[in-house]
Kinemage of the C-alpha trace (Angstrom):
@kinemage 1
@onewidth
@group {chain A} dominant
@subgroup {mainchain}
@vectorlist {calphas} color= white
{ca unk a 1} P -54.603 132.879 77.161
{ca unk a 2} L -52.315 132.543 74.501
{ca unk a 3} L -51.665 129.535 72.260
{ca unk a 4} L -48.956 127.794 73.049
{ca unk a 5} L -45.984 126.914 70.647
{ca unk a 6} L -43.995 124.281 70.949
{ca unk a 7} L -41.010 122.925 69.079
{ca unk a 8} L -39.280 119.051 69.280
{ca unk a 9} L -37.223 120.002 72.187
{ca unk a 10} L -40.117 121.446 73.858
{ca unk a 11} L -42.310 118.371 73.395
{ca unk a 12} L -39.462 116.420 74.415
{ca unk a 13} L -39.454 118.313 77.561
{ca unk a 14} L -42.944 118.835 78.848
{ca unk a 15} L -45.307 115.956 77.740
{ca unk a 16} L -44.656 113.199 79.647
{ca unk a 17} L -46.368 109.894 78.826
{ca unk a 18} L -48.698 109.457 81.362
{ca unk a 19} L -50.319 112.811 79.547
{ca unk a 20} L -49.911 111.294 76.058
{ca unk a 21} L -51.317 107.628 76.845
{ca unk a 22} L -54.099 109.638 78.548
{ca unk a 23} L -55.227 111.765 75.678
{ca unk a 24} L -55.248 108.881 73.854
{ca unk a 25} L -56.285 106.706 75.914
{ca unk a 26} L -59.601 108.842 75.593
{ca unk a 27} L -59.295 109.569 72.003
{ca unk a 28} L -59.728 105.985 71.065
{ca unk a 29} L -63.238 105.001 72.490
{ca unk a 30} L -64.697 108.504 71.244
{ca unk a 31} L -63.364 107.639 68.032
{ca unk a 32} L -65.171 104.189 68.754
{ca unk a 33} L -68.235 105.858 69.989
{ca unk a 34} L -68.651 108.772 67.030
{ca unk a 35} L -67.061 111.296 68.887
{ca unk a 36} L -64.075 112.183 67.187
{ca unk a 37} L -64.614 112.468 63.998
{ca unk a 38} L -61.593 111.564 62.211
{ca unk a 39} L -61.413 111.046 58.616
{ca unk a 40} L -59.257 109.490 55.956
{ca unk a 41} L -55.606 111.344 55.057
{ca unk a 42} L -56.319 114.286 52.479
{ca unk a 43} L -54.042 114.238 50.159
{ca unk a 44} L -53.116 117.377 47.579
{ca unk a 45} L -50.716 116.838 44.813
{ca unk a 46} L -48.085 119.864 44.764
{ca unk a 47} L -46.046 118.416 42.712
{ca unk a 48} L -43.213 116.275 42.866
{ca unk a 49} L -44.957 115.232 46.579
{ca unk a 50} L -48.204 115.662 48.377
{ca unk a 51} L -49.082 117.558 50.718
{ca unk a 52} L -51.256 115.670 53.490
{ca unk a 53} L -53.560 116.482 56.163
{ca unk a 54} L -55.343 114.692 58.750
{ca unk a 55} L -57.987 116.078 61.011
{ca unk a 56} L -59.885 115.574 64.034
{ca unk a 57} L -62.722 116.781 66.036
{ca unk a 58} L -62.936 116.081 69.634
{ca unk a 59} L -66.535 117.030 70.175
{ca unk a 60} L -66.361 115.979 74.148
{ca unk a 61} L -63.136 118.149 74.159
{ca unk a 62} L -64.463 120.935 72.640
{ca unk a 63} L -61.119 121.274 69.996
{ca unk a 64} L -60.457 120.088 66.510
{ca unk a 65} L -57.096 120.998 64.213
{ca unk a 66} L -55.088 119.268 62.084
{ca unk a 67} L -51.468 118.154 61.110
{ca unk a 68} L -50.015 118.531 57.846
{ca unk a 69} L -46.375 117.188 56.725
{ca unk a 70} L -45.188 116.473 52.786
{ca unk a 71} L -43.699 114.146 50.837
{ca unk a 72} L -42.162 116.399 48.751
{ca unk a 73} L -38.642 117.435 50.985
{ca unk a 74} L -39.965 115.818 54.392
{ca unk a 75} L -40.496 120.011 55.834
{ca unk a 76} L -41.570 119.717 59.473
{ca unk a 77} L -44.714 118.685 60.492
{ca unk a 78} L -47.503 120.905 61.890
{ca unk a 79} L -50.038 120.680 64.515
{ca unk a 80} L -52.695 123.107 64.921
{ca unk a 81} L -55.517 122.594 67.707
{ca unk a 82} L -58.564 125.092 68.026
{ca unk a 83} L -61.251 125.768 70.240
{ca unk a 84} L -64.792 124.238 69.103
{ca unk a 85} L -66.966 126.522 71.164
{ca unk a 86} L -64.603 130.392 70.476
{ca unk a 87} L -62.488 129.047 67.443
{ca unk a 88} L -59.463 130.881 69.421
{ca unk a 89} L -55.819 128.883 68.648
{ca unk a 90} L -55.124 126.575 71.484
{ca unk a 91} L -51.798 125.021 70.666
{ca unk a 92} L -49.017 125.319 67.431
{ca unk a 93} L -46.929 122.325 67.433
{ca unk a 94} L -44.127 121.369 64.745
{ca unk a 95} L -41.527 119.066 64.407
{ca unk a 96} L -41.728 115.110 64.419
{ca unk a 97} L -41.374 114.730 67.965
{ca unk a 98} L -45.005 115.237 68.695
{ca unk a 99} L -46.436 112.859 65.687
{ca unk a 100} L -43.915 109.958 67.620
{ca unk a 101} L -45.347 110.013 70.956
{ca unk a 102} L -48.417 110.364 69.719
{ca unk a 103} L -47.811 106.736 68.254
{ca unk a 104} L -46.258 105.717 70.707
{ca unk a 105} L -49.106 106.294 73.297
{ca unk a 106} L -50.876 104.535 71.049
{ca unk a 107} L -48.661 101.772 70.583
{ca unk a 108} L -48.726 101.032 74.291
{ca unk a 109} L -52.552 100.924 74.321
{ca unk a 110} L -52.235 98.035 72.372
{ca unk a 111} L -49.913 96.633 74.309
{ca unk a 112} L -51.735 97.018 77.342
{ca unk a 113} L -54.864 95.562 75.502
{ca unk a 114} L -53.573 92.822 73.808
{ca unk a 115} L -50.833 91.160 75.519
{ca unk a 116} L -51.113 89.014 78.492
{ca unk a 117} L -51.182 90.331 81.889
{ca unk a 118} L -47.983 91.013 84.248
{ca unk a 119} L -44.617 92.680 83.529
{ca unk a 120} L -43.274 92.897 80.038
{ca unk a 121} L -40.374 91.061 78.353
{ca unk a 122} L -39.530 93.427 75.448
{ca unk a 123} L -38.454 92.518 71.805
{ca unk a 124} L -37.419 95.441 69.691
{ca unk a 125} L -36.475 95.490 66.396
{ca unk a 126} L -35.261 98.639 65.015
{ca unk a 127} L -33.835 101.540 67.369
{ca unk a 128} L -35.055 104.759 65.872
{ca unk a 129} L -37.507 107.169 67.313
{ca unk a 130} L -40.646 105.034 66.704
{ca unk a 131} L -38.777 102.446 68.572
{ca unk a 132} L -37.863 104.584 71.183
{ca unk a 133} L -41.435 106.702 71.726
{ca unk a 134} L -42.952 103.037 71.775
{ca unk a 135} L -41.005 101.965 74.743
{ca unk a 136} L -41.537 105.503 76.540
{ca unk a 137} L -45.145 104.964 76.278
{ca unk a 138} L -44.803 101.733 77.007
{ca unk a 139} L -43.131 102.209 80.655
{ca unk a 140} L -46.504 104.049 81.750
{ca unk a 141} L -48.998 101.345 81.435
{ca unk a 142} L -46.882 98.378 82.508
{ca unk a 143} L -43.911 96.989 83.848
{ca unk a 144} L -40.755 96.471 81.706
{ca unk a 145} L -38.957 93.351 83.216
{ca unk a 146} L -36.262 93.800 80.599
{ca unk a 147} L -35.969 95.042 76.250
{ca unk a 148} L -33.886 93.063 73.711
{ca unk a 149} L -33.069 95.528 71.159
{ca unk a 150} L -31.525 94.648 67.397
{ca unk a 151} L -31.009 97.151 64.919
{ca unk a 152} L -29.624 96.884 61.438
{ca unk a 153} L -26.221 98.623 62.540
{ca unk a 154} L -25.420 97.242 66.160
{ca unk a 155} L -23.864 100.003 67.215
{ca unk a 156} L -27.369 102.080 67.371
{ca unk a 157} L -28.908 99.049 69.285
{ca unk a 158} L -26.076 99.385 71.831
{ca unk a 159} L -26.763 103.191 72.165
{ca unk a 160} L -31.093 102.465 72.249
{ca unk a 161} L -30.216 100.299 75.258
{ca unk a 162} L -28.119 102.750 77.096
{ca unk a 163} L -30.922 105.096 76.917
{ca unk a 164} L -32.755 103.012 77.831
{ca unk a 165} L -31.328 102.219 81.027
{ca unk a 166} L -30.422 106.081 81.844
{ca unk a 167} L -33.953 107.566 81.412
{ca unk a 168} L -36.026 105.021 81.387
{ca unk a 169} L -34.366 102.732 84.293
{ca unk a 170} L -34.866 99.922 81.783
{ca unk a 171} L -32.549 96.798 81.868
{ca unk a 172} L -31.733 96.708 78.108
{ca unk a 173} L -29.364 95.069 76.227
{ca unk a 174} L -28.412 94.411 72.498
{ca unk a 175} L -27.787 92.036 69.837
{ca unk a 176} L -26.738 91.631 66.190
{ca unk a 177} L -29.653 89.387 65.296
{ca unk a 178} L -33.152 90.046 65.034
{ca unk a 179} L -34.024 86.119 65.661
{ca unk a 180} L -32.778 86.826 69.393
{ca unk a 181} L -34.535 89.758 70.190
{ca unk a 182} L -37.908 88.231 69.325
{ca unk a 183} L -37.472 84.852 70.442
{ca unk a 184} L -39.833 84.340 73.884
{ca unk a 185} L -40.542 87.473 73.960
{ca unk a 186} L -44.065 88.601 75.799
{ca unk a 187} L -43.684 91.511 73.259
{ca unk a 188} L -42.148 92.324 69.491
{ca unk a 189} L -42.105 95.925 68.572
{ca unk a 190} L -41.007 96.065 64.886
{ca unk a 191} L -40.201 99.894 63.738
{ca unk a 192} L -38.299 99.408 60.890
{ca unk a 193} L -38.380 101.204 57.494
{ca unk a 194} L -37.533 97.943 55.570
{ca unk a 195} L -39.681 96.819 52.621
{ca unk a 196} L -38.957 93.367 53.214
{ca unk a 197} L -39.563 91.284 56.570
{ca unk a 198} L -37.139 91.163 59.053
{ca unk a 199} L -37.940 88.519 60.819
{ca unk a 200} L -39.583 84.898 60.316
{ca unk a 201} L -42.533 84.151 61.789
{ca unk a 202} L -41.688 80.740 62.968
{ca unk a 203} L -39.493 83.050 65.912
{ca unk a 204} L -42.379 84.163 67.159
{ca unk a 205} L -43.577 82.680 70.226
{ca unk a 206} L -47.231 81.402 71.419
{ca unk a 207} L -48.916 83.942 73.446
{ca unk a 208} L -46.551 86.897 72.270
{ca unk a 209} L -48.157 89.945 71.263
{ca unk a 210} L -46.735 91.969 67.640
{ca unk a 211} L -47.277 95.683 66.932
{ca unk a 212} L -45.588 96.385 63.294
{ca unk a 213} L -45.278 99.927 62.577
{ca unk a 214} L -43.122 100.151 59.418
{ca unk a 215} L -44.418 99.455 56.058
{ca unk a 216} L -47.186 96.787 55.738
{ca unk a 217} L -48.461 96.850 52.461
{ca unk a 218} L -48.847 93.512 50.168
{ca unk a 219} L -45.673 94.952 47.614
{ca unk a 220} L -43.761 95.880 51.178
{ca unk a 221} L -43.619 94.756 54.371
{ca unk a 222} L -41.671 94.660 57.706
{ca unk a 223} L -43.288 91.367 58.835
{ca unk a 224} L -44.026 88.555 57.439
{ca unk a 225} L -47.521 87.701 55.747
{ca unk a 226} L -47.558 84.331 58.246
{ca unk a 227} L -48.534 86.335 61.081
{ca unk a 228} L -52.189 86.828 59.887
{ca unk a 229} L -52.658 82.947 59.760
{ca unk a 230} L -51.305 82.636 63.357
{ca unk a 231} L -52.893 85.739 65.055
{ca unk a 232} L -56.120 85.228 66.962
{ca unk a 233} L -57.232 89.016 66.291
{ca unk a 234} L -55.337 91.616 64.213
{ca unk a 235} L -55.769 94.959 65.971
{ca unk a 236} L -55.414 98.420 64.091
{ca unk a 237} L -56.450 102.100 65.143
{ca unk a 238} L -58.223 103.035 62.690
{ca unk a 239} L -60.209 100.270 60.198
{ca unk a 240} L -60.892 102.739 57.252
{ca unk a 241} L -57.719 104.310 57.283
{ca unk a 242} L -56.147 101.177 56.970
{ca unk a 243} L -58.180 100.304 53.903
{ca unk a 244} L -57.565 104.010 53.064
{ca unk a 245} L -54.272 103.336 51.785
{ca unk a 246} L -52.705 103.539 48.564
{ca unk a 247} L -51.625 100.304 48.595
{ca unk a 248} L -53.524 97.224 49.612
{ca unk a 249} L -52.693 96.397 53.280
{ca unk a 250} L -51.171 93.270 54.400
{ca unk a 251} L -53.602 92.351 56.612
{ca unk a 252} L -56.986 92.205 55.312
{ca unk a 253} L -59.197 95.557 57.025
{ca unk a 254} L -62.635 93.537 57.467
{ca unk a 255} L -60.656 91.284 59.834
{ca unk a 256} L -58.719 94.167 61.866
{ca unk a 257} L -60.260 94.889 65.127
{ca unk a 258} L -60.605 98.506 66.386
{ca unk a 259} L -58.521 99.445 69.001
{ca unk a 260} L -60.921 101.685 70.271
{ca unk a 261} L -63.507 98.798 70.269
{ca unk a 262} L -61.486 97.314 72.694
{ca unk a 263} L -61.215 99.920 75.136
{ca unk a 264} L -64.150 100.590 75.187
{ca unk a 265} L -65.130 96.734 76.125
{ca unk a 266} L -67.348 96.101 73.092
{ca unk a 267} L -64.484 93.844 71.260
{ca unk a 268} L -62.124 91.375 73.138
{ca unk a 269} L -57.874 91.413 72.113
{ca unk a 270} L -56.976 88.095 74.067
{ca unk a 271} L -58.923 85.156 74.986
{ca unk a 272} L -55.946 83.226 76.065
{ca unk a 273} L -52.503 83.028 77.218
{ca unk a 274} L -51.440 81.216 73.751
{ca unk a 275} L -52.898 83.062 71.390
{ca unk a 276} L -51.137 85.749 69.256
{ca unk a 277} L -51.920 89.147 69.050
{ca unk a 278} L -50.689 91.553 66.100
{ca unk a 279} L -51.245 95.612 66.118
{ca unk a 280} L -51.033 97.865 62.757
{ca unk a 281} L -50.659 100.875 63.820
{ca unk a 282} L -51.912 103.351 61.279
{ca unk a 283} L -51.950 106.693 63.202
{ca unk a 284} L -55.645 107.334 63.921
{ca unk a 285} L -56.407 110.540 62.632
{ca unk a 286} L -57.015 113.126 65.116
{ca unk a 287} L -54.935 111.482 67.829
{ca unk a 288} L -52.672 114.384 67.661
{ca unk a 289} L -54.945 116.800 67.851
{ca unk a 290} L -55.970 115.552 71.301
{ca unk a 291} L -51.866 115.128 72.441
{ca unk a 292} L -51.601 118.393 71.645
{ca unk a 293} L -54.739 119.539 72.887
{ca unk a 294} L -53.636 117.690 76.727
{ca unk a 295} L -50.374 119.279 76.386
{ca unk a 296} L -52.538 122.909 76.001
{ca unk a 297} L -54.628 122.248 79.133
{ca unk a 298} L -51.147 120.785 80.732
{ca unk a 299} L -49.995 124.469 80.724
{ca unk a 300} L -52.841 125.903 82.265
């Protein structure tokens, strides 16, 4: 059959998030187990920018590909998945929309790992797209009792918790200051682009569970350095690309956890209600090979 190309709106259309947290879902533990092989970020100097590429092979899946995006003008990102066994082109994805859910799915992995059991009361700082794939995913592997949403112009949180609401059936609401949407939380989402943390972590409560997706290295940071002394296990998807980074990370790699270690029961996330939990997501290579990949045998 022929590959299948897909734009933003198209994603946003027809992959739901039961099929991304799925892929994923699977894409972790092979990572875990040497099955996707997923390397580093490759990046080429063009220029003015870099051009970067991360791959995957999904040897149980029988595809590999790639996505590519710049940092030269921020062009649109490209996802190309091929068959392992004919080579033929599965799937042709660009846009941002697909890279988002991707971490998303991911995002809500974690969650589901890491926090403690039961329905979810939400924290979000920042209301962007990150913010919003994270809570998407979220709403297919548990319960949302209710999402506090703050957002450096208050207007966008108020329109992130209409949304909310609409598609997602999610009681939402929002406020002007970070402190109260993290406050007893059972979850803090932070998807910011800010170099310097927004929030303290004396807000955060026992027990809660923190996935930081915005910068995180020692020069900048979206949450504070604290955390690490008060988290029980620091998660991440992917150990070496963490330490892969140009910068040094916040959190030291040799004490991040695998998420895919966890899923695949080797490594434990929680051993009690009071502990903390933190996630850095990373964006395991590969991951979006297999998204797009499910989305491919989706429309079989």
């Amino acid at each position: 059959m022929p590959p299948v190309l897909c734009n933003d709106d198209d994603v946003r259309a027809r992959l739901d998030a039961a099929t991304a947290v799925r892929a994923v879902r699977a894409a972790l533990p092979a990572h875990h187990a040497g099955t996707l092989h997923a390397p580093p970020r490759v990046r080429a100097d063009i220029g003015g920018g870099d051009l970067v590429f991360t791959t995957g092979h999904l040897r149980d899946r029988r595809v590999f590909g790639f996505r590519a995006y710049d940092t030269l003008v921020g062009a649109e990102q490209l996802v190309a998945v091929r068959g392992s066994d004919d080579g033929e082109l599965r799937a042709l994805v660009h846009g941002t929309e697909l890279g988002a859910r991707r971490t998303g799915a991911i995002g809500a992995l974690a969650v589901d790992a890491a926090a403690r059991p039961g329905a979810v009361r939400l924290g979000l700082v920042g209301a962007g797209a990150q913010a919003w794939t994270q809570l998407w995913a979220l709403c297919a592997v548990r319960p949302v009792e209710d999402v506090v949403v703050a957002a450096r112009r208050r207007e966008r949180a108020a329109a992130f918790a209409t949304r909310a609401a609409a598609e997602l059936g999610v009681r939402a609401r929002a406020v002007a200051d970070p402190e109260d949407a993290v406050r007893e939380r059972d979850v803090v989402i932070v998807a910011t682009n800010s170099a310097v943390p927004v929030m303290d972590a004396g807000w955060i409560a026992a027990g809660t569970h923190v996935t930081t997706l915005g910068p995180k290295t020692r020069s900048r940071h979206e949450v504070p350095a604290a955390l690490a002394d008060r988290a029980e296990v620091i998660l991440t998807d992917s150990r070496a690309q963490a330490a892969g980074c140009p910068e040094p990370h916040l959190f030291a790699p040799d004490r991040m956890v695998e998420l895919g270690a966890v899923l695949s029961g080797s490594a434990t996330a929680r051993t009690g209600r009071g502990r903390l939990t933190v996630f850095c997501s990373v964006g395991l290579a590969g991951t979006e090979v297999a998204v797009a990949a499910a989305r491919w045998e989706a429309s079989r």
